[in-house]
SEFIVO-127950 format. One record per residue (C-alpha): x, y, z; residue in one letter. Coordinates in steps of 0.02 Angstrom, whole numbers, padded with zeros to 5 digits, always signed. Layout:
XYZA
...
# end
This chain:
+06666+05082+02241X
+06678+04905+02180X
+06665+04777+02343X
+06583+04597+02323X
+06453+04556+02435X
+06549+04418+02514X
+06702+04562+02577X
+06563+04697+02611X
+06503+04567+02755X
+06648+04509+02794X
+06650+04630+02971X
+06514+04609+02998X
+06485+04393+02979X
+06541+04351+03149X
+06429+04487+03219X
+06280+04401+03145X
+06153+04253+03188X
+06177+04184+03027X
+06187+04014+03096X
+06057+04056+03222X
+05939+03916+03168X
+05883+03752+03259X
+06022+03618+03247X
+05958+03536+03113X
+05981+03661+03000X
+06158+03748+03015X
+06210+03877+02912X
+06337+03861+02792X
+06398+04055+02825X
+06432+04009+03007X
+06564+04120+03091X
+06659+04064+03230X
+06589+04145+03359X
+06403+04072+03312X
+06466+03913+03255X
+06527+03880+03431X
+06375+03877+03497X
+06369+04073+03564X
+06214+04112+03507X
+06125+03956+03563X
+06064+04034+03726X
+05942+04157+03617X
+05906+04040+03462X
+05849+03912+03580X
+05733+04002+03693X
+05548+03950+03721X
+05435+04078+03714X
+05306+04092+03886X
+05158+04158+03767X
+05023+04231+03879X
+04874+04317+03853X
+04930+04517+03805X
+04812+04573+03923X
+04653+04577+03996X
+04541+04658+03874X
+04648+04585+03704X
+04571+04430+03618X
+04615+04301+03710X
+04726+04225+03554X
+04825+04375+03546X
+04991+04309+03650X
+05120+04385+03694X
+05310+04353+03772X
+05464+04402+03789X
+05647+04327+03727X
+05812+04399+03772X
+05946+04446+03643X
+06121+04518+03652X
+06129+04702+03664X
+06309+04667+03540X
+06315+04542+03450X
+06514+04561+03452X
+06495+04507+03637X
+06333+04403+03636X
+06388+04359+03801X
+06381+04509+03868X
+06224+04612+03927X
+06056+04568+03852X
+05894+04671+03791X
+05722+04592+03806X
+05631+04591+03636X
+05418+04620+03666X
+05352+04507+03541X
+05166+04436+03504X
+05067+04331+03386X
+04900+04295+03332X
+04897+04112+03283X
+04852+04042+03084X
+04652+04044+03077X
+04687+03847+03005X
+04828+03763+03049X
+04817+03645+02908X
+04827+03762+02788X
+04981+03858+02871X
+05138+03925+02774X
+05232+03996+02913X
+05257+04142+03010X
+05224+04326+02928X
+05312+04470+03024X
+05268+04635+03023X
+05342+04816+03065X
+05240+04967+03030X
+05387+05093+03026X
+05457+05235+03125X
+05603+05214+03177X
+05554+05204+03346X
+05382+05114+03300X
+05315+04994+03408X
+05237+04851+03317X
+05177+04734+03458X
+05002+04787+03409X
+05015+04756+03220X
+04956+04576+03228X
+04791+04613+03286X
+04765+04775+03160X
+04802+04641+03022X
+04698+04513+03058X
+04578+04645+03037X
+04622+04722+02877X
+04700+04578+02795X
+04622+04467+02659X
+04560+04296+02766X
+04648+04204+02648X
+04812+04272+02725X
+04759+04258+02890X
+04747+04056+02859X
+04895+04046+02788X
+04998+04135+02916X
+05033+04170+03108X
+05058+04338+03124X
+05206+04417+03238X
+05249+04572+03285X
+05357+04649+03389X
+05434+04817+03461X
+05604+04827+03405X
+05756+04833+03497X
+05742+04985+03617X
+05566+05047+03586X
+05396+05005+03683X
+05422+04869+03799X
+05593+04822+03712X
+05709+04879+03826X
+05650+05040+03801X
+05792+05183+03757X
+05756+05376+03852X
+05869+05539+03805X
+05748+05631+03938X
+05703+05755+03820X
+05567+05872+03863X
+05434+05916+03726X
+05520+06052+03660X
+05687+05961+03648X
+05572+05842+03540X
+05523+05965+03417X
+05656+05938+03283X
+05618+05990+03112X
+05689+06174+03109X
+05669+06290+02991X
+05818+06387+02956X
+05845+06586+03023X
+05975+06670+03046X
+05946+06738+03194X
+05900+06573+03285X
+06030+06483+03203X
+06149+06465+03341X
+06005+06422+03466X
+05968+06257+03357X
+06138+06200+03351X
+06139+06230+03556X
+05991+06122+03538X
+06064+06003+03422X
+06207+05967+03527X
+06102+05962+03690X
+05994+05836+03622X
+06158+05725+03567X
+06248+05746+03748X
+06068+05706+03839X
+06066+05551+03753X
+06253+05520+03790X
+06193+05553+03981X
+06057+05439+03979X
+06077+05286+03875X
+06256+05304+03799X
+06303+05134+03835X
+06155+05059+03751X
+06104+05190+03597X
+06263+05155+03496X
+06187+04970+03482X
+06000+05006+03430X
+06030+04987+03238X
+05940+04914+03094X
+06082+04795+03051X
+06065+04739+03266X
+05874+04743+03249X
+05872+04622+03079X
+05977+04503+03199X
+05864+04542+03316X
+05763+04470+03165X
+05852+04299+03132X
+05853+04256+03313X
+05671+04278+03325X
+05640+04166+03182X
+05734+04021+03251X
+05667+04036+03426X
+05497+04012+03317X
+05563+03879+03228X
+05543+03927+03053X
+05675+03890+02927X
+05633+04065+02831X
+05549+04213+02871X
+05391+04321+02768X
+05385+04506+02813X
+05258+04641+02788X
+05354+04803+02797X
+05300+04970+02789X
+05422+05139+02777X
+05557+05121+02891X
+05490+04924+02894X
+05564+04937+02712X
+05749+04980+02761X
+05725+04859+02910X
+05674+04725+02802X
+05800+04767+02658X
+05925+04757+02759X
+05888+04582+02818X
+05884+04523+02644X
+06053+04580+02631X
+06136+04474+02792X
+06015+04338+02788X
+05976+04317+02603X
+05932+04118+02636X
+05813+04161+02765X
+05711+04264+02648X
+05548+04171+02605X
+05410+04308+02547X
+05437+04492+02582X
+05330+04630+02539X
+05423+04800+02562X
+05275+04933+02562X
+05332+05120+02541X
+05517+05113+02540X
+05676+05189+02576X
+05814+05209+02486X
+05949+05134+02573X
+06087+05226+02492X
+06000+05384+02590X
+05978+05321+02755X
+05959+05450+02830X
+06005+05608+02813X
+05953+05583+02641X
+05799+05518+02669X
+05738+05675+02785X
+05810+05773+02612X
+05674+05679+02523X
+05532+05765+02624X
+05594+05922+02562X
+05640+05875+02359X
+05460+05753+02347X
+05375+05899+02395X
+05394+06005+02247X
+05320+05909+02098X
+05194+05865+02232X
+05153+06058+02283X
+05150+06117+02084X
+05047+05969+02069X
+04906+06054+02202X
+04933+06205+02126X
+04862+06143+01952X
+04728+06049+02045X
+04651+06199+02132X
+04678+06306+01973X
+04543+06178+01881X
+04448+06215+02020X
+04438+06401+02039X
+04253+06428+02046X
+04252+06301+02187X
+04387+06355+02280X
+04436+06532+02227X
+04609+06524+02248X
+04641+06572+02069X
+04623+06492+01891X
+04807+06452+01838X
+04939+06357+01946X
+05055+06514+01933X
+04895+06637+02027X
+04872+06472+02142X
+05064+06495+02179X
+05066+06692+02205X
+04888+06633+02345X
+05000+06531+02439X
+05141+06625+02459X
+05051+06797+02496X
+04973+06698+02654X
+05145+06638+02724X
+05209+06823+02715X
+05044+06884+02792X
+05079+06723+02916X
+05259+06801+02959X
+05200+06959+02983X
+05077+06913+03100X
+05033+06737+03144X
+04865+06656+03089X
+04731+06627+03249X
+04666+06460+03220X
+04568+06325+03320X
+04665+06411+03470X
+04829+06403+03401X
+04934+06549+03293X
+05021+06504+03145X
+05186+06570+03044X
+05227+06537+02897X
+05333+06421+02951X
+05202+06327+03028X
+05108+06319+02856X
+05255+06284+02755X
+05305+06115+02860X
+05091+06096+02864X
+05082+06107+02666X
+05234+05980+02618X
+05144+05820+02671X
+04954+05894+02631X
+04992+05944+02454X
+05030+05762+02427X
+04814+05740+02425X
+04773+05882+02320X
+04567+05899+02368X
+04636+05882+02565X
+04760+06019+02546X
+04663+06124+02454X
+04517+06102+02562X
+04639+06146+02711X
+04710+06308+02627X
+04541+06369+02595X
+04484+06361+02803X
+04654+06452+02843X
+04643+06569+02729X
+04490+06608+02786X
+04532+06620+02982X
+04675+06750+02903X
+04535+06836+02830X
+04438+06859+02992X
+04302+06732+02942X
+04245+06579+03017X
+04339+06434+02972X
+04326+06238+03003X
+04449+06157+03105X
+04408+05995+03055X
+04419+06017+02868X
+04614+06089+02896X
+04671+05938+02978X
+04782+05894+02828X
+04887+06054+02854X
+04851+06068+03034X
+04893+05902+03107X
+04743+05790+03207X
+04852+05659+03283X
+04816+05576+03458X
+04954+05534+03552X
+05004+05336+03517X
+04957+05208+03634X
+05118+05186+03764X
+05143+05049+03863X
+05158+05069+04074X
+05335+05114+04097X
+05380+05159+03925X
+05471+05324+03928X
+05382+05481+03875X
+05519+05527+03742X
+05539+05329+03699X
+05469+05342+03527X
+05612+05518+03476X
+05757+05411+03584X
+05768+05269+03482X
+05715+05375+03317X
+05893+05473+03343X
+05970+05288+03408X
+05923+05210+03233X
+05951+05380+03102X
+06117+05429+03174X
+06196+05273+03227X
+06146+05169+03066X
+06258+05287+02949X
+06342+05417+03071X
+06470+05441+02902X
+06301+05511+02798X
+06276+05650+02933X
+06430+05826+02913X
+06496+05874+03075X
+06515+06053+03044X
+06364+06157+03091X
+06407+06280+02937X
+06385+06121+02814X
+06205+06129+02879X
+06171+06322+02896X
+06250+06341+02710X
+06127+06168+02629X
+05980+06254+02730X
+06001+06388+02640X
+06027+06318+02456X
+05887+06190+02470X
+05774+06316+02563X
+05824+06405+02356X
+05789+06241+02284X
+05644+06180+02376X
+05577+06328+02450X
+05434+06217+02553X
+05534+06121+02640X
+05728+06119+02581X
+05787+06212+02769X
+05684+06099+02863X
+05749+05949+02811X
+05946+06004+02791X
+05953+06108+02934X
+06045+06073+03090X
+06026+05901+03173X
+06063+05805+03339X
+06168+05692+03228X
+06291+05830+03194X
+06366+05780+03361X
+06324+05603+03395X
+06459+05469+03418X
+06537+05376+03287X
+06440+05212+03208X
+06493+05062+03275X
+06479+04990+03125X
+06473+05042+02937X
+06298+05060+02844X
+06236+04927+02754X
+06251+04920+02575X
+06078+04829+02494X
+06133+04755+02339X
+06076+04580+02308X
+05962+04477+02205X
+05834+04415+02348X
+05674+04401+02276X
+05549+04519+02359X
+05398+04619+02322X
+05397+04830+02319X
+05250+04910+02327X
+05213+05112+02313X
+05110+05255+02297X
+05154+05382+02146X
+05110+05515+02289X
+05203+05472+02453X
+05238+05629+02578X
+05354+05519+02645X
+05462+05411+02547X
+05430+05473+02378X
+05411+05367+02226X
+05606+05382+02172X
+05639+05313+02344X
+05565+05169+02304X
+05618+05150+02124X
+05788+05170+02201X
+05767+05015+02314X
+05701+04912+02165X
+05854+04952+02094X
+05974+04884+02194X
+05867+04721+02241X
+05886+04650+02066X
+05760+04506+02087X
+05621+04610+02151X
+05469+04658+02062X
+05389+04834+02085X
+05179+04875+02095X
+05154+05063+02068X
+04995+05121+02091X
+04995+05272+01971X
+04886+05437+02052X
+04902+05334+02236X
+04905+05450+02353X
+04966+05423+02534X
+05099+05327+02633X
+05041+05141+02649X
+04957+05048+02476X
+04930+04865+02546X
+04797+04823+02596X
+04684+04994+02516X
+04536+04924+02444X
+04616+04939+02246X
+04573+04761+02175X
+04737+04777+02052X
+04876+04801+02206X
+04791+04716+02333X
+04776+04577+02210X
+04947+04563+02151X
+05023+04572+02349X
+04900+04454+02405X
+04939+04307+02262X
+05122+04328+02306X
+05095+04313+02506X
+04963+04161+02455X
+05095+04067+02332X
+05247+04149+02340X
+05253+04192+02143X
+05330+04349+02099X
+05238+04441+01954X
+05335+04394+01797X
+05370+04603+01757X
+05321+04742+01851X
+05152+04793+01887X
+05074+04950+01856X
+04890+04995+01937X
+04781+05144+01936X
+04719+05229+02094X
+04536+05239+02127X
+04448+05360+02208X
+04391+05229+02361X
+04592+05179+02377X
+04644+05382+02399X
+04505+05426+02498X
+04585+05291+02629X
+04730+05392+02602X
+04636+05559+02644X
+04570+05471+02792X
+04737+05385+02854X
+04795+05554+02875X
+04668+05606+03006X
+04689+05439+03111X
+04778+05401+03267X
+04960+05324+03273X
+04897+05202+03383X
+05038+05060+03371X
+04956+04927+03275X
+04881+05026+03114X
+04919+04913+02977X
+04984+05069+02899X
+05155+05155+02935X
+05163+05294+03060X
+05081+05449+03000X
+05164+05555+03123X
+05249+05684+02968X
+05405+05678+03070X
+05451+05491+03052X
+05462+05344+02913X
# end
């Protein structure tokens, strides 16, 4: 479909900050609902920053600004938007302001500036203050509930027939909860209402233009800023990306088709390593290992480290382990063993197993926060993208359950978005030639590399760093001289690299990998969530 930028926006212009910048420095996109002066009660807020709390640094502030919860009506009700900062390191040498979102949706990123400061070059760190901030609904955002229980929660489903029509009852339970609960806010929590969120945060700040640090979701967030704002954009590093044209249904697809090369992959790993790991010397007897242990698994479930697992269990444990071959072969090997009546290590299945904490939650935040405004964001960004026929999704779980027999039912089986309300507005369409920096992992579990490539696509002025053999969701920073290099010359100078960039993995940057996957989601990792249910 052929559509101009200019008409694509069009809708959507007068719903938009665009001109939400101090009053020297008014936009020539003004609409007339901002041009009047409409948004002028957020833009020209003044922060109260405050010390976070007791036992943060004391330079880690914090505050709150209000913004509308439509900006169709920013007259209307209002959201409160968490947001903190960790002043530059030398003020003389400051650039500007360098946001940050670690990804979800539904991650809070309050937290982020502190994790940065420690893992960023210092060099950055002088050059920048650092702001995060939970997005619009989540944390201490105006925080979003569906009062789910734990169970309700639990959403990647593998397809059976005989449970089928229990997960749509779930499905639809989930949707009309949310309905119950927060229906008069969830339509609203968006990306395209969160990258306003966005542009009214920079001009309460002050700052002409905006740099971003973005990581999974953070990507699409950040995209999609770049596409409404495009003369706000000052340097933006998109780390582990979506493909916007597949937000989101799509995206959750990508679990499932990423997972193959990745899984034959592991197979050919452990096959080099038969005498090691014994779990046969070609991929193909590797292959025949595996699946033997999820029918033994379905038969009767594996006792391990207290819990008992199906196949099913090891099939949704396997996609985003295979993706660090020596982890999920490591991991294999222990469960095999507990199936074998032996004594196995807990610790060394963790990549198959799962070792996450629970994330730190603010007082007040609701338990199900993090899930609420997860469905808020993937259904109501692109409610078109999502079939609302349960037999669409019982006949795709099937087929890709054929085609990608890891993962394929999981990811295209039946959803709360089958029966959520209509998008209040279309998805955006990223196509633009903003200058911005991509970065990726060859080996993502969770936005695989054609995700990425995809995104570098459609931003025409952006420049990609691969980092061939990477393993893990998160490159920058990881140690690798090559990418951390290349991201931090174009946050110090703001120089794209003149092609490309492809770098080489080392053994130190994918053993941060291995060990990101065994770390808490504590809101504030520098790295995206890890949680194998979100972006």
């Amino acid at each position: 479909m052929a559509v101009s930028i200019t008409a694509m926006l069009a809708p959507a212009l007068a719903t938009t900050p665009a001109a939400a910048a101090p009053a020297s420095a008014p936009s020539a996109t003004a609409s007339p609902a901002t041009a009047t002066g409409a948004l002028d009660r957020y833009t020209q807020q003044k922060p109260k920053w405050k010390r976070c709390e007791a036992s943060a640094p004391a330079e880690f502030q914090c505050a709150t600004i209000q913004v509308p919860l439509d900006y169709r009506a920013p007259g209307g009700k209002r959201l409160d938007l968490a947001i903190s900062r960790i002043k530059s390191t030398a003020p003389g040498k400051r650039h500007g302001v360098l946001l940050s979102n670690p990804g979800g949706p539904g991650g809070p990123g309050i937290y982020m500036p502190l994790a940065l400061r420690e893992e960023l070059p210092a060099s950055v760190t002088r050059k920048y203050d650092l702001i995060g901030f939970d997005p619009r609904g989540v944390g201490e955002s105006s925080p979003v509930s569906c009062n789910l229980t734990l169970e309700e929660e639990d959403w990647l489903r593998p397809y059976k027939k005989e449970t089928y029509t229990k997960d749509v009852a779930w499905a639809r339970k989930v949707a009309e909860k949310c309905r119950a609960k927060s229906g008069s806010v969830l339509p609203h929590i968006t990306t395209r209402n969160t990258a306003r969120d966005l542009d009214v945060l920079r001009a309460v700040l002050g700052e002409k233009k905006l740099s971003y640090l973005g990581y999974s979701y953070g990507t699409y967030l950040g995209a999609v800023y770049t596409q409404l704002f495009p003369g706000r954009v000052d340097r933006f590093v998109l780390d582990s990306a979506v493909d916007p044209a597949r937000a989101w249904r799509g995206m959750v697809q990508w679990w499932a088709e990423g997972a193959e090369p990745a899984f034959d992959r592991w197979t050919e790993w452990a096959a080099a390593r038969s005498e090691t790991y014994g779990l046969g010397n070609t991929p193909k007897k590797v292959d025949r290992t595996f699946w033997e242990l999820i029918a033994r698994a379905d038969r009767k479930p594996i006792e391990f480290d207290g819990m008992k697992l199906t196949g099913d269990d090891i099939r949704g444990g396997m996609r985003g382990a295979v993706f660090s071959p020596k982890s999920a072969t490591e991991a294999f090997v222990e469960l095999k063993k507990a199936a074998d009546g032996k004594p196995a290590s807990a610790a060394k299945a963790t990549a198959l197993t799962g070792a996450m904490e629970s994330a730190r939650k603010a007082a007040g935040v609701p338990d199900d926060n993090m899930t609420a405004s997860f469905w808020a964001v993937v259904c109501g960004d692109n409610s078109a993208a999502w079939p609302r026929n349960p037999e669409r999704y019982r006949q795709d779980a099937i087929a890709d359950k054929g085609r990608y027999p890891l993962f394929g039912d999981f990811a295209s089986s039946i959803k709360p978005c089958a029966f959520w309300n209509t998008s209040v507005e279309p998805a955006t369409k990223v196509n633009n030639k903003v200058g911005s920096l991509i970065v990726q992992n060859e080996w993502d579990s969770q936005t695989p590399l054609p995700s990425a490539q995809a995104l570098h696509t459609v931003m025409k002025r952006s420049k990609m760093v691969t980092v061939l053999g990477g393993e893990g969701h998160g490159v920058y920073p990881s140690g690798n001289a090559c990418t951390d290099g290349t991201v931090t010359g174009y946050l110090l100078t703001g120089k794209l690299p003149a092609r490309d960039v492809a770098c080489r993995a080392t053994a130190e940057s994918n053993g941060e990998a291995r060990k990101d996957q065994q770390r808490d989601t504590v809101p504030g990792s520098p790295l995206p969530q890890r949680a194998p249910d979100r972006f």
